[in-house]
PDBQT receptor file of N, H, CA, C and O in Angstrom, charges set to zero:
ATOM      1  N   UNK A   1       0.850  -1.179   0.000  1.00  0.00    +0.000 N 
ATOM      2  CA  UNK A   1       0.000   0.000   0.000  1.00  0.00    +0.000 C 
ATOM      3  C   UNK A   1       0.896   1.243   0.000  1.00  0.00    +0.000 C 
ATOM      4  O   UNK A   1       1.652   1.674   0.871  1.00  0.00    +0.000 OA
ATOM      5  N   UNK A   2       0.565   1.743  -1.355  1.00  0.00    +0.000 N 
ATOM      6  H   UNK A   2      -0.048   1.393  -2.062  1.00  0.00    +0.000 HD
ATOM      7  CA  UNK A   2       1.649   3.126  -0.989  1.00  0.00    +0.000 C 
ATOM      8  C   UNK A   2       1.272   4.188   0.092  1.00  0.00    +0.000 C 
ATOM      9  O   UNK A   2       0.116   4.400   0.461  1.00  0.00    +0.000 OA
ATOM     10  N   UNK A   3       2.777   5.060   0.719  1.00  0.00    +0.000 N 
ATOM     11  H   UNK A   3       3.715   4.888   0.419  1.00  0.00    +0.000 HD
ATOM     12  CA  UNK A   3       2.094   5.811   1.723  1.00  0.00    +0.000 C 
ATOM     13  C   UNK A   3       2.929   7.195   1.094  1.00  0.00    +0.000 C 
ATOM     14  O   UNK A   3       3.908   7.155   0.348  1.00  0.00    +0.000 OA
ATOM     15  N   UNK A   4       2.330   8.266   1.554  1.00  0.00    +0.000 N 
ATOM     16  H   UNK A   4       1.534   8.299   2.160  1.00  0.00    +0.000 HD
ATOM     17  CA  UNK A   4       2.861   9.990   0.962  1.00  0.00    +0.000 C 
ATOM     18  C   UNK A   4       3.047  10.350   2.566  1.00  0.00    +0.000 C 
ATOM     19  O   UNK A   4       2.577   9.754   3.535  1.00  0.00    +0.000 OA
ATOM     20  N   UNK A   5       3.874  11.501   2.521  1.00  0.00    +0.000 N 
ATOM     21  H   UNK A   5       4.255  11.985   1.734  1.00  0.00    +0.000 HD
ATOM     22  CA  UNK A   5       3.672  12.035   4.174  1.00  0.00    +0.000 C 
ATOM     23  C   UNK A   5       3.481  13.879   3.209  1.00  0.00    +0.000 C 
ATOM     24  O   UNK A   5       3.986  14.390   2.209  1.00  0.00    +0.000 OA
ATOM     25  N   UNK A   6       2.204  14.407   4.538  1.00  0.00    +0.000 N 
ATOM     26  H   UNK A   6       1.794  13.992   5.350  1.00  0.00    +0.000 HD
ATOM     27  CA  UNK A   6       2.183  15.808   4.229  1.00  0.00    +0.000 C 
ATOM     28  C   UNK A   6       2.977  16.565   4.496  1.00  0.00    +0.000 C 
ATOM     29  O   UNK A   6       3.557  16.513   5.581  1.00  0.00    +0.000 OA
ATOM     30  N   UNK A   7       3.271  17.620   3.455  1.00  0.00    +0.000 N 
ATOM     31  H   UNK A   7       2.800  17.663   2.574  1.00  0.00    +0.000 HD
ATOM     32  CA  UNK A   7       4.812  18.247   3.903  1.00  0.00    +0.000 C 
ATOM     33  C   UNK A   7       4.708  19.347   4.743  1.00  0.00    +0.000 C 
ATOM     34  O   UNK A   7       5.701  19.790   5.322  1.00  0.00    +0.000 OA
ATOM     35  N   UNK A   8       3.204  20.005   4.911  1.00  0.00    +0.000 N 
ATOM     36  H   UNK A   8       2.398  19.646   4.441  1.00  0.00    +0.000 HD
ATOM     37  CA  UNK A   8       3.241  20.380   6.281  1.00  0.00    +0.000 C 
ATOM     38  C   UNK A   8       2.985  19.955   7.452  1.00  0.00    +0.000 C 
ATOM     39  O   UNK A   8       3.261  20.619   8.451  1.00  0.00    +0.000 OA
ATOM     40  N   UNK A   9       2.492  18.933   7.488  1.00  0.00    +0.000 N 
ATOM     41  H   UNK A   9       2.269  18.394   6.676  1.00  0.00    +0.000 HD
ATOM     42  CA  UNK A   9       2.288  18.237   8.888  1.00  0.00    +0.000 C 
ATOM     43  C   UNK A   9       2.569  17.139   9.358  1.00  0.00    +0.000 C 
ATOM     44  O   UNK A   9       2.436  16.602  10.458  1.00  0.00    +0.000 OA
ATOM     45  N   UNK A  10       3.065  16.799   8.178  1.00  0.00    +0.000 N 
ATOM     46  H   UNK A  10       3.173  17.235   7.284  1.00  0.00    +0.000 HD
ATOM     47  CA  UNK A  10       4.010  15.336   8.363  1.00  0.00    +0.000 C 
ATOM     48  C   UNK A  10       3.029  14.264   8.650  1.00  0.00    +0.000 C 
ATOM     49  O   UNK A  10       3.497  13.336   9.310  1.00  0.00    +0.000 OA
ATOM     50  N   UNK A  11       1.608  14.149   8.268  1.00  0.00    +0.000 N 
ATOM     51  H   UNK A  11       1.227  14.902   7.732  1.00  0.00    +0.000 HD
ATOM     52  CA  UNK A  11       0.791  13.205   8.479  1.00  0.00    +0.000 C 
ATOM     53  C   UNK A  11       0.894  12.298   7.604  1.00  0.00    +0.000 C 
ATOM     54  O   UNK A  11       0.998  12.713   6.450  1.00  0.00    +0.000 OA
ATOM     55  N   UNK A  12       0.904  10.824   7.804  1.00  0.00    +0.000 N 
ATOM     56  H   UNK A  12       0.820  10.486   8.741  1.00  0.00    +0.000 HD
ATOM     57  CA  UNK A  12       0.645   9.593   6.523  1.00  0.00    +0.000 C 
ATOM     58  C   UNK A  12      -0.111   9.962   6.015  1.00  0.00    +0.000 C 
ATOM     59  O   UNK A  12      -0.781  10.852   6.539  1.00  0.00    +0.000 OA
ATOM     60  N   UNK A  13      -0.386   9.554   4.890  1.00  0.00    +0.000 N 
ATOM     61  H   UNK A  13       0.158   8.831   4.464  1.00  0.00    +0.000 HD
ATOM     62  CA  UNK A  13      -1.613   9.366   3.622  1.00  0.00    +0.000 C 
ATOM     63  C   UNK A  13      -1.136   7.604   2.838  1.00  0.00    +0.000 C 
ATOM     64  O   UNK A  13      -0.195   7.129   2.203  1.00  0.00    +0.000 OA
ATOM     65  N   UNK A  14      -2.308   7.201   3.328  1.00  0.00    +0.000 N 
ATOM     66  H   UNK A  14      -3.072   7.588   3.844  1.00  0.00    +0.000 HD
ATOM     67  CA  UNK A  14      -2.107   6.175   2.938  1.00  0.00    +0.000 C 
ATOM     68  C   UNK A  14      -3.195   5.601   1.778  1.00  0.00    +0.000 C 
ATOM     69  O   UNK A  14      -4.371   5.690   2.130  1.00  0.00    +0.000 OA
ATOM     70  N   UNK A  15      -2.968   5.057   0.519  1.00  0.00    +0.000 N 
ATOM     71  H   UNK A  15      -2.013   4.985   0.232  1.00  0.00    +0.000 HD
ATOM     72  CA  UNK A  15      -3.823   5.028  -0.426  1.00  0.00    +0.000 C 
ATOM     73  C   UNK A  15      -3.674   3.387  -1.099  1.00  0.00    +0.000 C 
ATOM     74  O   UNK A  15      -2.667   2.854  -1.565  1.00  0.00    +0.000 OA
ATOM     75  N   UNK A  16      -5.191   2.787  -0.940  1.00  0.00    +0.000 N 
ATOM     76  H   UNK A  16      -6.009   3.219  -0.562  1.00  0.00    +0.000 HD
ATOM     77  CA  UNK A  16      -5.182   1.087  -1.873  1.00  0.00    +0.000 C 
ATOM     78  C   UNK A  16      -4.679   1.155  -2.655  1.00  0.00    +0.000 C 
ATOM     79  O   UNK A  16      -4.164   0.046  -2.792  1.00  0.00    +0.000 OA
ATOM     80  N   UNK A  17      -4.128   2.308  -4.118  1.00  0.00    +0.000 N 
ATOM     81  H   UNK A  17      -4.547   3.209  -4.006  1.00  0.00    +0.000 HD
ATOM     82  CA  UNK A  17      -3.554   1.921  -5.584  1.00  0.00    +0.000 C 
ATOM     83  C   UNK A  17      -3.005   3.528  -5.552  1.00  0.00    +0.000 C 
ATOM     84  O   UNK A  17      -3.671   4.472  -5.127  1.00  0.00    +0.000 OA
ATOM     85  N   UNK A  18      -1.596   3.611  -6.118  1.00  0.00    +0.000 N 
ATOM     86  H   UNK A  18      -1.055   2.843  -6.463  1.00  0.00    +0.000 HD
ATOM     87  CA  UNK A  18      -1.172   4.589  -6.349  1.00  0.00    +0.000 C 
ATOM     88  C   UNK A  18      -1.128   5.701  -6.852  1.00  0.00    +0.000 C 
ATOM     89  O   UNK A  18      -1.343   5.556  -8.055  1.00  0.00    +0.000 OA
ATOM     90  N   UNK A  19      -0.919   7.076  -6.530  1.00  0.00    +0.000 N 
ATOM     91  H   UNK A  19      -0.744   7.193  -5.552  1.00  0.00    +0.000 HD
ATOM     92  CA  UNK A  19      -1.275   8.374  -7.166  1.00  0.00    +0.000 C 
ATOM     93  C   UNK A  19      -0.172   8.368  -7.794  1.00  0.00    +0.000 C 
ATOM     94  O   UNK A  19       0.982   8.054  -7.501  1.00  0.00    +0.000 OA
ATOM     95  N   UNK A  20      -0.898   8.918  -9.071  1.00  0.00    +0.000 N 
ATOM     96  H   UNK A  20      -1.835   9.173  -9.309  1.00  0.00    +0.000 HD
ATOM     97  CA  UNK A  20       0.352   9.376  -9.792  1.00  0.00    +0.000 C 
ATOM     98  C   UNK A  20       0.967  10.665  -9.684  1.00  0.00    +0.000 C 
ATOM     99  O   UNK A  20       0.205  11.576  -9.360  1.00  0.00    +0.000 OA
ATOM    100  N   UNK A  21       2.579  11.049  -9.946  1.00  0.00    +0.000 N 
ATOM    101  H   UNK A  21       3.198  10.308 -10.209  1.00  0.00    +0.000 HD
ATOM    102  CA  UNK A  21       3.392  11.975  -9.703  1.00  0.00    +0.000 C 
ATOM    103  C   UNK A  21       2.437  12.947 -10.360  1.00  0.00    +0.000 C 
ATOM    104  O   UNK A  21       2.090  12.918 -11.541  1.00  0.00    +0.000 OA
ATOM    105  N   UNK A  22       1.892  14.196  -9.021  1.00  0.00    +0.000 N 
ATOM    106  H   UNK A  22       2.174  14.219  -8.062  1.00  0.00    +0.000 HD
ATOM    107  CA  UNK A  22       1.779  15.489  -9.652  1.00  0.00    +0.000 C 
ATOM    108  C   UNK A  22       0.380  15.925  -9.471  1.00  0.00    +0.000 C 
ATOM    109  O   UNK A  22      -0.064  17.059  -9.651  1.00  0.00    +0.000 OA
ATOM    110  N   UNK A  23      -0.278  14.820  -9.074  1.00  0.00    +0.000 N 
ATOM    111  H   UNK A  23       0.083  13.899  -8.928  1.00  0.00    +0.000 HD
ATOM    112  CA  UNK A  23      -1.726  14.616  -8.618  1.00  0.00    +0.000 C 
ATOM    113  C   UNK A  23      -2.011  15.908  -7.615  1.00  0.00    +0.000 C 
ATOM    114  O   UNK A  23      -1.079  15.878  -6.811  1.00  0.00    +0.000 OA
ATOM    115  N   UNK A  24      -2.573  16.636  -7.408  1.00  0.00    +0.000 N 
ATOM    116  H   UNK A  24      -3.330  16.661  -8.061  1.00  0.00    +0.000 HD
ATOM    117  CA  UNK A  24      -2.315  16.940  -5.940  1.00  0.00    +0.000 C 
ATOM    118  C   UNK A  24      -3.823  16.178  -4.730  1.00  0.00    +0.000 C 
ATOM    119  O   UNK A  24      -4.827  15.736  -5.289  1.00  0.00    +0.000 OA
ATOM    120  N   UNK A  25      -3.750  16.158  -3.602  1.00  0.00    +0.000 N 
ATOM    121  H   UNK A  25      -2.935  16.516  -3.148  1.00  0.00    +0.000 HD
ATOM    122  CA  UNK A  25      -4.449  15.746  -2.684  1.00  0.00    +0.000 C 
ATOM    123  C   UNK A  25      -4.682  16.150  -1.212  1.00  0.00    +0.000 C 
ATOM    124  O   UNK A  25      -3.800  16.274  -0.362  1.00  0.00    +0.000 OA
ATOM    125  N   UNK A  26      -5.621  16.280  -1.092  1.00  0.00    +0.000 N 
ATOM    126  H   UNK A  26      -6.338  16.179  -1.782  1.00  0.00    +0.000 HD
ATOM    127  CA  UNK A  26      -5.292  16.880   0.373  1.00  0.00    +0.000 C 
ATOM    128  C   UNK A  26      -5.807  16.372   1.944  1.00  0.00    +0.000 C 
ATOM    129  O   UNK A  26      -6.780  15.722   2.323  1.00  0.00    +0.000 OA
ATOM    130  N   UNK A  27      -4.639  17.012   2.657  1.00  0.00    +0.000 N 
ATOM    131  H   UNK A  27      -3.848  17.541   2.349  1.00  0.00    +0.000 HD
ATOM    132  CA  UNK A  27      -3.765  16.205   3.852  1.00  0.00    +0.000 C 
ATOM    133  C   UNK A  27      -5.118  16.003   4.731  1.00  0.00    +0.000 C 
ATOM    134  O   UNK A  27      -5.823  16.936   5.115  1.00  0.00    +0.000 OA
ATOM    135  N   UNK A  28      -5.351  14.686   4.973  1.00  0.00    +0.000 N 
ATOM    136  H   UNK A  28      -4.779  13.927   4.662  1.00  0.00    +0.000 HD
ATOM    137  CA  UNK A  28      -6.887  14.520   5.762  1.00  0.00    +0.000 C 
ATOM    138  C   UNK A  28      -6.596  15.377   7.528  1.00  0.00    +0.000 C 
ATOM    139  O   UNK A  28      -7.687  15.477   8.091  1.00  0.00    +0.000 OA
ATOM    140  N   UNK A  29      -5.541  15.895   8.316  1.00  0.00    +0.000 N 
ATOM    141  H   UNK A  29      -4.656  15.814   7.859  1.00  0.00    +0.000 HD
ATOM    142  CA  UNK A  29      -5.390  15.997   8.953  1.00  0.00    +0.000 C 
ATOM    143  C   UNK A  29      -5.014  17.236   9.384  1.00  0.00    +0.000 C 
ATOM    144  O   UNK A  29      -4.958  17.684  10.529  1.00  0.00    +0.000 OA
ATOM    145  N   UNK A  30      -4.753  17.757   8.285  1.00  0.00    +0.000 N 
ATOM    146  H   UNK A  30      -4.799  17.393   7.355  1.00  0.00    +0.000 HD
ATOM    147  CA  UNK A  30      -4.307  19.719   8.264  1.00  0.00    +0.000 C 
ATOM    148  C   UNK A  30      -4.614  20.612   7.004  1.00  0.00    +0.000 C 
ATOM    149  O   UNK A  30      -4.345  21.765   6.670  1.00  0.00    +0.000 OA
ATOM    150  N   UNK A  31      -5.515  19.218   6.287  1.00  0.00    +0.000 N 
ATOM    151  H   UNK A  31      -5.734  18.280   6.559  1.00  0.00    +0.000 HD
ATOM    152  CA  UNK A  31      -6.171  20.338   5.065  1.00  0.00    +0.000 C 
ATOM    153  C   UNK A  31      -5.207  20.498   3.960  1.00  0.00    +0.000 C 
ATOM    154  O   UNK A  31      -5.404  20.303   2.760  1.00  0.00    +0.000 OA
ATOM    155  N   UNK A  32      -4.164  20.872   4.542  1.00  0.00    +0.000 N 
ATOM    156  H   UNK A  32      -4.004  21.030   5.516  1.00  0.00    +0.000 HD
ATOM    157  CA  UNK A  32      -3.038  21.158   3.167  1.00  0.00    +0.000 C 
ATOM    158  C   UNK A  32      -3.366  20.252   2.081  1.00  0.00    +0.000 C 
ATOM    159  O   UNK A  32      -3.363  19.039   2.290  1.00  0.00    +0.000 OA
ATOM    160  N   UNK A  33      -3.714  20.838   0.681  1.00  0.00    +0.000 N 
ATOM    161  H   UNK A  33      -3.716  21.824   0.511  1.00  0.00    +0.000 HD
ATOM    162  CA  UNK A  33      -3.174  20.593  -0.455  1.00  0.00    +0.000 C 
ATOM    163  C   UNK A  33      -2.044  20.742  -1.198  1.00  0.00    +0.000 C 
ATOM    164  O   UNK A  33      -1.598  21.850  -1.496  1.00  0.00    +0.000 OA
ATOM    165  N   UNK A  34      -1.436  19.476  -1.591  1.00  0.00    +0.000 N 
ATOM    166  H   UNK A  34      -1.799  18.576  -1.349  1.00  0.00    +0.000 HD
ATOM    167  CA  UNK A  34       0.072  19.168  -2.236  1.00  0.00    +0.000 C 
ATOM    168  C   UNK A  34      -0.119  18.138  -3.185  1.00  0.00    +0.000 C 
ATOM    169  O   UNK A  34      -0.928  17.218  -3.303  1.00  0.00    +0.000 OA
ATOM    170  N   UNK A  35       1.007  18.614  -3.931  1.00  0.00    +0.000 N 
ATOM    171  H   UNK A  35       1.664  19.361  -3.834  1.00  0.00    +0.000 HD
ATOM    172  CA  UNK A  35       1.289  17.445  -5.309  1.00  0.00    +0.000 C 
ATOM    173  C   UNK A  35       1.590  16.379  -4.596  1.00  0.00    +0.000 C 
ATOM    174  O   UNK A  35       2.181  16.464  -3.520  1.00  0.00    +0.000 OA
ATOM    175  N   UNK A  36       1.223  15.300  -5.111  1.00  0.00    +0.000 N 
ATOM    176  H   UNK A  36       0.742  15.231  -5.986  1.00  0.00    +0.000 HD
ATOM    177  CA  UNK A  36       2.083  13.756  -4.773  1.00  0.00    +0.000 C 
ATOM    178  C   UNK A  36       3.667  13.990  -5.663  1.00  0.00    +0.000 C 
ATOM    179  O   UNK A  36       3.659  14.284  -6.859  1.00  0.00    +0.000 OA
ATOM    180  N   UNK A  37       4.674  13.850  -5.055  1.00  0.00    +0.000 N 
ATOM    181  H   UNK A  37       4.680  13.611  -4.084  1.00  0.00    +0.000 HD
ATOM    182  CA  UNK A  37       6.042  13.876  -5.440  1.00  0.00    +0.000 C 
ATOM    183  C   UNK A  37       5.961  12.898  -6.295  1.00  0.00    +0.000 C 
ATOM    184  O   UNK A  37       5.060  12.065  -6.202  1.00  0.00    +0.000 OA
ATOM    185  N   UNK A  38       7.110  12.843  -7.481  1.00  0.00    +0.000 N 
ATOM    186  H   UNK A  38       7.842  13.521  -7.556  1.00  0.00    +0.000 HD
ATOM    187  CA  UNK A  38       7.796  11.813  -7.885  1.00  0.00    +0.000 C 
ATOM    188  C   UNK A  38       8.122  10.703  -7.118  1.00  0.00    +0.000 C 
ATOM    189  O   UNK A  38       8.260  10.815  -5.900  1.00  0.00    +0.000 OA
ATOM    190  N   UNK A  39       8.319   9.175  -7.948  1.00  0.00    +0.000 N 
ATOM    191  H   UNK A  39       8.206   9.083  -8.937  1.00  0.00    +0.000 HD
ATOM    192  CA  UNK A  39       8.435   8.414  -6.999  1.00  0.00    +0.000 C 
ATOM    193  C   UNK A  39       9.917   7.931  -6.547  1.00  0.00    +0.000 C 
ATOM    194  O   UNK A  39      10.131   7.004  -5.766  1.00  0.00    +0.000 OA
ATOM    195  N   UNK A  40      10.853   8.693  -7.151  1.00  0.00    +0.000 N 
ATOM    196  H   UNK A  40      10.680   9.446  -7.786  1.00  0.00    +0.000 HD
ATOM    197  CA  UNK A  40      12.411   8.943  -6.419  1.00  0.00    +0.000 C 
ATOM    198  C   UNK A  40      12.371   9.502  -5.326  1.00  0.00    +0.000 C 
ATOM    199  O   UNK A  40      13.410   9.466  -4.667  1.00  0.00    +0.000 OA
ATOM    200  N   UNK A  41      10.940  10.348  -4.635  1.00  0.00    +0.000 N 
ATOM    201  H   UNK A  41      10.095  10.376  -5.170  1.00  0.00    +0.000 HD
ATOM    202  CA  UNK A  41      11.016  11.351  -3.752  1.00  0.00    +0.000 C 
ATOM    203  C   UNK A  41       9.924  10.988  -2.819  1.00  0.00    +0.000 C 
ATOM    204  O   UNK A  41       9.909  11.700  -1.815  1.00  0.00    +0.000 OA
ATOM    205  N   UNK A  42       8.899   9.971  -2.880  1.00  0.00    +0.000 N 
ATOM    206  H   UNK A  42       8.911   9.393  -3.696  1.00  0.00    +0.000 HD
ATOM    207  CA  UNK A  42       8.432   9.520  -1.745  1.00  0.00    +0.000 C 
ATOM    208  C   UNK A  42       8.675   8.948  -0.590  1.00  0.00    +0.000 C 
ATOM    209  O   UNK A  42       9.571   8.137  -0.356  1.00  0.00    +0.000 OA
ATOM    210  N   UNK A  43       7.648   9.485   0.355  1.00  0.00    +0.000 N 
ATOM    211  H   UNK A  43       6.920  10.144   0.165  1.00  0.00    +0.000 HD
ATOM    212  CA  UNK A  43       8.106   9.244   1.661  1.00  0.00    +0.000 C 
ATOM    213  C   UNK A  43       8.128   7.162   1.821  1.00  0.00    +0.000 C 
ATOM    214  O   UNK A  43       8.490   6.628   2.869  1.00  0.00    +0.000 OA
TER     215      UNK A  43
């Protein structure tokens, strides 16, 4: 199960099938909306 961390709050995001690089989504826990990184650059 892939996981993202929010880059302001550092919360998991954890998702059944993968986002693709660039998606953006937002952080169930501080609201922030962010791109999903490349996958050289996931958490």
């Amino acid at each position: 199960m892939p996981s993202y961390s929010c880059p302001e709050c550092g919360a998991a995001i954890k998702s059944a099938n993968p986002i693709p690089a660039g998606k953006k989504v937002k952080c169930p826990k501080c609201a922030t909306v962010f791109p999903i990184p490349a996958k050289d650059q996931a958490a």
